[in-house]
NUZADO-912422 format. One record per residue (C-alpha): z, y, x; residue in three letters. Coordinates in pm, whole numbers, plus 50000, padded with zeros to 5 digits. Example, Ala and Ser with C-alpha at 12.3 -4.5 7.8 and 13.67 -1.06 7.14 Angstrom:
<atoms>
      zz      yy      xx     r
   50780   49550   51230   Ala
   50714   49894   51367   Ser
</atoms>
This chain:
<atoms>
      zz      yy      xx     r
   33736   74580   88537   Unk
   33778   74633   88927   Unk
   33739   74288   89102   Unk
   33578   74146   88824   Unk
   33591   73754   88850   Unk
   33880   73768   89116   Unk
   34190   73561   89072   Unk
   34512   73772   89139   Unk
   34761   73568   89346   Unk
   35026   73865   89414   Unk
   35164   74156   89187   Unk
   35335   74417   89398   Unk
   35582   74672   89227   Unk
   35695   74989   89337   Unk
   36070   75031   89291   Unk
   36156   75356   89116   Unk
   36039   75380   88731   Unk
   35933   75059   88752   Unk
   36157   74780   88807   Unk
   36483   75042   88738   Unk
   36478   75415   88708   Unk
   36670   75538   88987   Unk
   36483   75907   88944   Unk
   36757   76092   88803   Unk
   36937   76046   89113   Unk
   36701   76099   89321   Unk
   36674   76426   89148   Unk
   37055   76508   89119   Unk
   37064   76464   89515   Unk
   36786   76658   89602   Unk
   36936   76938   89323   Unk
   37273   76922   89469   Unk
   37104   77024   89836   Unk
   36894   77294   89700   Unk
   37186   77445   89550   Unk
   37359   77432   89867   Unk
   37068   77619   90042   Unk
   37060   77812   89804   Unk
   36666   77709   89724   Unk
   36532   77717   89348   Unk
   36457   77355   89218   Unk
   36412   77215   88876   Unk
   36271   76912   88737   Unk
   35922   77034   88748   Unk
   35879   77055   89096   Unk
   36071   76706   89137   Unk
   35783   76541   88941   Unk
   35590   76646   89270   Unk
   35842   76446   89530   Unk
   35819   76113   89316   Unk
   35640   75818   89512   Unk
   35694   76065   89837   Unk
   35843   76006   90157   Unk
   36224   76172   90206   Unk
   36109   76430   90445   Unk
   35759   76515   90260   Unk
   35995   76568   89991   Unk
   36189   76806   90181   Unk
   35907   76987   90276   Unk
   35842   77094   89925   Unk
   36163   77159   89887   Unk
   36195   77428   90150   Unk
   35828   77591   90021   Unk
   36064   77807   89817   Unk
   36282   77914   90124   Unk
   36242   78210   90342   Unk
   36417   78102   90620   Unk
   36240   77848   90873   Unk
   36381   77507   90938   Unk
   36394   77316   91263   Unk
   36287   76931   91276   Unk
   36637   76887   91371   Unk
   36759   77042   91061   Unk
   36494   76898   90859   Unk
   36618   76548   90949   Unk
   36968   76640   90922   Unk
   36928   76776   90518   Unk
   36721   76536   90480   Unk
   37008   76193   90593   Unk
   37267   76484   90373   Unk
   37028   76412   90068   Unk
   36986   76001   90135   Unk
   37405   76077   90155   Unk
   37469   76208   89808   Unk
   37180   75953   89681   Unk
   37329   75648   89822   Unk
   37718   75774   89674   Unk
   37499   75773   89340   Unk
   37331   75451   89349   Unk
   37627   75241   89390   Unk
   37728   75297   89012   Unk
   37325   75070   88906   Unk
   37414   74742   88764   Unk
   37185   74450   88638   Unk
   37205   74636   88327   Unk
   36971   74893   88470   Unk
   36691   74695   88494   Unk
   36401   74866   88289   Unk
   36273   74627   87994   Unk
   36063   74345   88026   Unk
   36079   74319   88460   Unk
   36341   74009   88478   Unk
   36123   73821   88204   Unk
   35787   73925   88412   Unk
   35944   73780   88770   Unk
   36054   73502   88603   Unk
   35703   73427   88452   Unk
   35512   73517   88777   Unk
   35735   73298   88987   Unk
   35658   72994   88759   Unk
   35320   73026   88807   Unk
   35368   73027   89208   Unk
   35231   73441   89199   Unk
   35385   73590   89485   Unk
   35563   73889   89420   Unk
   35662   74195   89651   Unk
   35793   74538   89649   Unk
   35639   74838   89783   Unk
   35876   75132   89798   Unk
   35921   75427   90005   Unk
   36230   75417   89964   Unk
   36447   75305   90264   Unk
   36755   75226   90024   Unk
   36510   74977   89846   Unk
   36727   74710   89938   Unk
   37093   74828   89846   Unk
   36925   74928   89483   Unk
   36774   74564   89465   Unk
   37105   74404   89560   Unk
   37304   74632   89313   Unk
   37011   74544   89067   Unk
   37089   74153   89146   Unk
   36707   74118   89209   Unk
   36689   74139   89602   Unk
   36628   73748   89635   Unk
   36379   73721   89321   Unk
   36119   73859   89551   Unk
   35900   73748   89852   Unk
   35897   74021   90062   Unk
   36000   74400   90066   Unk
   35826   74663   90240   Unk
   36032   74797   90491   Unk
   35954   75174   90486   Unk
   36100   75260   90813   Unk
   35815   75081   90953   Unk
   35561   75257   90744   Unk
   35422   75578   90930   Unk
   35194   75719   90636   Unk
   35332   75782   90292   Unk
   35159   75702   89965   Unk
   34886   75820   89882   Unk
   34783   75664   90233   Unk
   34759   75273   90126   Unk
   34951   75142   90414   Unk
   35272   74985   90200   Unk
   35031   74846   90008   Unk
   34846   74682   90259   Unk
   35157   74572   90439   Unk
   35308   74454   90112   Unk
   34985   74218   90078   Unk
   35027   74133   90427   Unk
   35358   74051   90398   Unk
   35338   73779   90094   Unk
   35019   73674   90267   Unk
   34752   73769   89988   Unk
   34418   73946   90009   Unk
   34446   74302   89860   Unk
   34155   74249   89662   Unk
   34383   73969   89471   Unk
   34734   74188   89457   Unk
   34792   74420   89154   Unk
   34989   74666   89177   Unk
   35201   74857   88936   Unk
   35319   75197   88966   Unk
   35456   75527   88791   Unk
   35316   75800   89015   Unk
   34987   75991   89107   Unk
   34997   75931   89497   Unk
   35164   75576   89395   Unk
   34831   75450   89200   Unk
   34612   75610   89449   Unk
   34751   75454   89701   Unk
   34679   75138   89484   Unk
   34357   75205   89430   Unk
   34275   75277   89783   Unk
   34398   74989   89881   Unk
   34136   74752   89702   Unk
   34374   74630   89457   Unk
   34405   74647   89076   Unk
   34658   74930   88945   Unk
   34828   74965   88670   Unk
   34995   75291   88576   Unk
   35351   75263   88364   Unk
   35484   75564   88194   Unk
   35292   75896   88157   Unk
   34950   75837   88070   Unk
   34842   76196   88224   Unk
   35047   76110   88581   Unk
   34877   75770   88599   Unk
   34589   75902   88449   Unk
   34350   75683   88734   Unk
   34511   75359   88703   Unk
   34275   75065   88567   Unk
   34525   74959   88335   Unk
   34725   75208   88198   Unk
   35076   75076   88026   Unk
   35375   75251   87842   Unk
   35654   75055   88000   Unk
   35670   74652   88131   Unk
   35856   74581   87804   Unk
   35563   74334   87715   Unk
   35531   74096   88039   Unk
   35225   73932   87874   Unk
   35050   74250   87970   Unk
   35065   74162   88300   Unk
   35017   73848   88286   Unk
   34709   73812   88093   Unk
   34527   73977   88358   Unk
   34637   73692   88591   Unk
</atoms>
């Protein structure tokens, strides 16, 4: 195992498909501005935006458009998009947690584990307040201030950083390619949750958090 003989003092999540699955409406959103413009989407392509920033998202997005797009109009879909996301999100209660998470936190925080999240997205916190979690954890990433998107391992260096742990003793979990790259070059233990082909280069590869002693073994 990577970092054999290291003790793991921090566990940093991503936010999407793994502590709540807020994909569908990050895919409804970006489908209901494609449609607008008139641009061909489908759920395919969207598995390509997942664990992406908001504009490098857009930029795949407008791939299958002819017509060329200023920054300014670039920035201006792309705060119409965060729009019809946000309107979404405010309908996730703590019953959209995904299995297992509330019983992991609780576990890790007994044992004094320090816990953080790394997401790119900058709605992380409404979705964590609607979620009833946003105080369960030490620190969350703020992605405005991170200039290079996963795969780049910036938010997970910052996340270590920010809960004050060496990266070589964080895991991190996450549901996406660039996500567990990012992991991965960031020193720290990954573990991949959900499709075993798009976390195919985890070090631990799970179906789901539904069994916290997973996790926590590897503490």
């Amino acid at each position: 195992m990577k970092n054999k003989g290291i003790k793991y003092k921090g566990i940093i999540f991503d936010l999407d498909g793994v502590i709540t699955d807020t994909a569908e409406y990050h895919y409804l959103a970006w489908k209901k501005l494609a449609d607008e413009l008139n641009i061909y989407f489908d759920r395919k392509i969207n598995e390509n935006l997942k664990g992406v920033s908001r504009l490098e998202s857009l930029e795949i997005i407008l791939k299958n458009s002819d017509k060329v797009f200023s920054d300014e109009e670039k920035h201006y879909l792309a705060d119409k998009k965060n729009d019809y996301y946000k309107e979404m999100i405010k309908k996730i209660t703590p019953q959209d947690i995904l299995p297992g998470v509330c019983d992991l936190i609780n576990n890790l925080k007994e044992r004094e584990i320090k816990i953080a999240v790394a997401s790119v997205s900058k709605n992380a916190k409404t979705v964590l307040d609607n979620l009833g979690l946003l105080d369960s954890f030490d620190y969350i990433v703020d992605a405005e201030k991170i200039k290079n998107g996963k795969p780049d391992p910036e938010i997970f260096l910052n996340a270590a950083d920010g809960i004050k742990v060496e990266p070589c003793c964080c895991i991190g979990i996450e549901d996406s390619k660039a996500g567990i790259e990012a992991i991965n070059r960031a020193g720290m233990l990954s573990v991949g949750v959900g499709n075993p082909e798009t976390v195919e280069e985890a070090d631990i590869i799970l179906k789901d958090l539904s069994n916290p002693s997973d996790i926590l073994n590897l503490i």
